[in-house]
N, C-alpha and C positions, 0 to 999 in steps of 0.2 A: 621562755621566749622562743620565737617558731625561727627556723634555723634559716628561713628567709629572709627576715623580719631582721634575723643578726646580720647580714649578709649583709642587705642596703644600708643598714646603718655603717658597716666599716668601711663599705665606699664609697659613702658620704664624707665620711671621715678623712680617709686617706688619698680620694681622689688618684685610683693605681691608672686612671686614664690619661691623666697629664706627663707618664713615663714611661718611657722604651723602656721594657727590662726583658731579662735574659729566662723567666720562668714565669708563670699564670699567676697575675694575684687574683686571690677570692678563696672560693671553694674547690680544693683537689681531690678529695676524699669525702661523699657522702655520706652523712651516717645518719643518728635517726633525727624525725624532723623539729622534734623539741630541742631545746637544749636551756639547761641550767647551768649543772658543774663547766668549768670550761680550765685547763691546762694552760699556759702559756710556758713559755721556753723561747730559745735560741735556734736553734735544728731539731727537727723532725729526725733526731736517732732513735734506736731501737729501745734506747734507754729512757727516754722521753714517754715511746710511747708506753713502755711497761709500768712507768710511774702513772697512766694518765690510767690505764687499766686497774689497776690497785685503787685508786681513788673515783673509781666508778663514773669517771670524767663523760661528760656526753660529747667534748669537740677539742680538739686542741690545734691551740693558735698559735703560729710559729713565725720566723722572720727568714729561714732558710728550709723550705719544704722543698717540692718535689718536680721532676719533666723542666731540666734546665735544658735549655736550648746548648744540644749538641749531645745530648745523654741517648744512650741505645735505650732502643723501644722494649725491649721483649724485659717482662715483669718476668724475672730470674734469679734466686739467689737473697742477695741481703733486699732487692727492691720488694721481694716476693715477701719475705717474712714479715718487710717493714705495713706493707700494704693487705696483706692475711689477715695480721693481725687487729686493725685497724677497722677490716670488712666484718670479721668476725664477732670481734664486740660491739661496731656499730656507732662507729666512736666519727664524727668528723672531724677531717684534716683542712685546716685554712694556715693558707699564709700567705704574707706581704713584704715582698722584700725593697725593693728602694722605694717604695711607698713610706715605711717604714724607717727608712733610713732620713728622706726628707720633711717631715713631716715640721711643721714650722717650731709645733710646742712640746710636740710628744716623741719625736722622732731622737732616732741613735745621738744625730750632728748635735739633736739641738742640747739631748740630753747631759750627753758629754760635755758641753758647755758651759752645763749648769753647775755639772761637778768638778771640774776644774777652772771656776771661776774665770770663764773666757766672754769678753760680749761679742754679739753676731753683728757684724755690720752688713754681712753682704754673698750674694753667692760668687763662687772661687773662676767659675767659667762662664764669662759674658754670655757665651753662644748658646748658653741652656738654660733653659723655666721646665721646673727650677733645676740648678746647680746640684749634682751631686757631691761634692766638694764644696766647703765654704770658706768663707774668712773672717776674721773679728780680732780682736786686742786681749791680755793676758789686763785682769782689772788690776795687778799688781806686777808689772816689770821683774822677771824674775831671772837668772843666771842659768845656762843647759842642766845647771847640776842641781838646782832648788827646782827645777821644773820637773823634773824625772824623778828628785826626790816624792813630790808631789802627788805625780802620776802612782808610781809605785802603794806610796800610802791609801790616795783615794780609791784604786784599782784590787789592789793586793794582788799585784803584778808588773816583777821587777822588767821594766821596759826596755826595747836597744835602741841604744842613744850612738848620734854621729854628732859631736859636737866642733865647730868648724867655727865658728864665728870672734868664739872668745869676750863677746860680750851680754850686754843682756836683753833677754827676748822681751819685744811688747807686741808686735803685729804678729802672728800665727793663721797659720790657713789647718783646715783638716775635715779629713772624712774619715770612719768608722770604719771597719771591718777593710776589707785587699782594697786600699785606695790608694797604694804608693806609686801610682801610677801619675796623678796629678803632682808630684814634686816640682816637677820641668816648671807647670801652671804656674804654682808658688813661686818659684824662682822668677819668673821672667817680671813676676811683678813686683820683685824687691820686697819680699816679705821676708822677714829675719827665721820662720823656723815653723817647719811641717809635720803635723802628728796624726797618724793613722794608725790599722791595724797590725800589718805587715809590713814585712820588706823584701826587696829581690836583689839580686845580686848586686845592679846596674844603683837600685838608687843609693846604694852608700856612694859612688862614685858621683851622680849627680848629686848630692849635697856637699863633698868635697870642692869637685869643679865650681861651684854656681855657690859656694858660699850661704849654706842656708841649713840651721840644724834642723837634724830628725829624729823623730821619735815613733816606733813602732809599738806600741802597747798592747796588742794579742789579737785578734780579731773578735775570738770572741769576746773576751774580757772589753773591749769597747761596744761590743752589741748586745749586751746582757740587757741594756735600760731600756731603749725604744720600744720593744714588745713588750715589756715590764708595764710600762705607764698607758698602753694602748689596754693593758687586760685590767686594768687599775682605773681607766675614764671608763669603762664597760662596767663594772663592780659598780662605779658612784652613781652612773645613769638610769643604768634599769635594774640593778637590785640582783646581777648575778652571782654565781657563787666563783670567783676565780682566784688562782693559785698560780704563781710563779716558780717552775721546776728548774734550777739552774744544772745542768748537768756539766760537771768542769772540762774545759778542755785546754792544754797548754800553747794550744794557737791560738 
């Protein structure tokens, strides 16, 4: 497939023009203009890219790649090795990041939904099309400590739990990967319990004050799927050859 040809199609796909985000989705890294084998992963590490080199990869497709807004210009050091090595083999670097994250069937939110049996009713923040944040119901009512059991099992990562409410959860808000910032969101709309990636100091305190459990399950370990199933509807489409490299990381 002509590395064009790939291009229009994943922004057809993911429409990265309907969201402000903080780094370029598409094409970062040009390499050569064919492309068969194709990588996918979570970050464009070093480690990603040495796995995509060994398997003689022509492009790889990531959800956290490269030129985030507020990153120093000058290719220096680990950006130098990571991008060296990349020019060198000839290999291109794509990525999509809240493209990626919202995407209605393929995406992180929706993914996560699927496997911990959550329905999607609705995005989390009226003021945004679409919502990076969402909201939906738990299809089986569960207690903070069956929910995390849960998490844990379907993740294979034991999550940090603020459990406050003492009853049992069925309306749940959440977004993938550093979205503990939408807590307050959740709260204000009387939803019983918020599950993201991460946590920061403040929001164990806001799920105390505002009454609302939380659940942080890795960052990455919640964004492992949306890039997953995006190189997975590429495979079934046009016949590529792609491979999902999960490289671990305990955020």
């Amino acid at each position: 497939m002509q590395l064009s040809k790939l291009l229009q199609e994943l922004d057809s796909l993911l429409a990265p023009h309907k969201v402000k985000d903080f780094s370029p989705n598409g094409l970062q890294v040009e390499g050569k203009d064919t492309v068969s084998k194709i990588i996918t992963g979570v970050t464009a590490s070093q480690a990603l890219i040495d796995a995509a080199i060994e398997k003689s990869a022509d492009a790889i497709l990531v959800h956290h790649g490269y030129f985030w807004k507020g990153e120093a210009y000058p290719i220096t050091g680990m950006k130098k090795r990571r991008i060296g090595a990349l020019i060198k083999n000839d290999i291109s670097l794509i990525g999509y990041h809240l493209p990626i994250d919202v995407h209605p069937t393929l995406g992180n939110n929706a993914k996560l939904a699927e496997l911990l049996d959550i329905d999607y009713e609705a995005g989390l923040d009226p003021f945004s099309e679409p919502s990076i944040a969402v909201k939906g119901r738990l299809k089986t009512p569960l207690s903070a400590e069956e929910f995390a059991a849960k998490i844990e099992h379907v993740l294979n990562r034991k999550p940090l739990v603020e459990s406050v409410r003492g009853k049992k959860i069925e309306t749940i808000a959440w977004c993938t990967g550093g979205g503990q910032g939408y807590i307050d969101l959740a709260a204000s709309q009387g939803i019983d319990a918020y599950l993201t990636g991460e946590a920061s100091e403040q929001t164990i305190h806001s799920a105390r004050e505002q009454n609302i459990d939380f659940f942080a399950a890795g960052h990455h370990a919640t964004e492992r799927y949306g890039v997953k199933a995006v190189g997975e509807y590429l495979a079934e489409q046009f016949g590529l050859d792609v491979e999902f490299i999960d490289i671990d990381n305990p955020v």
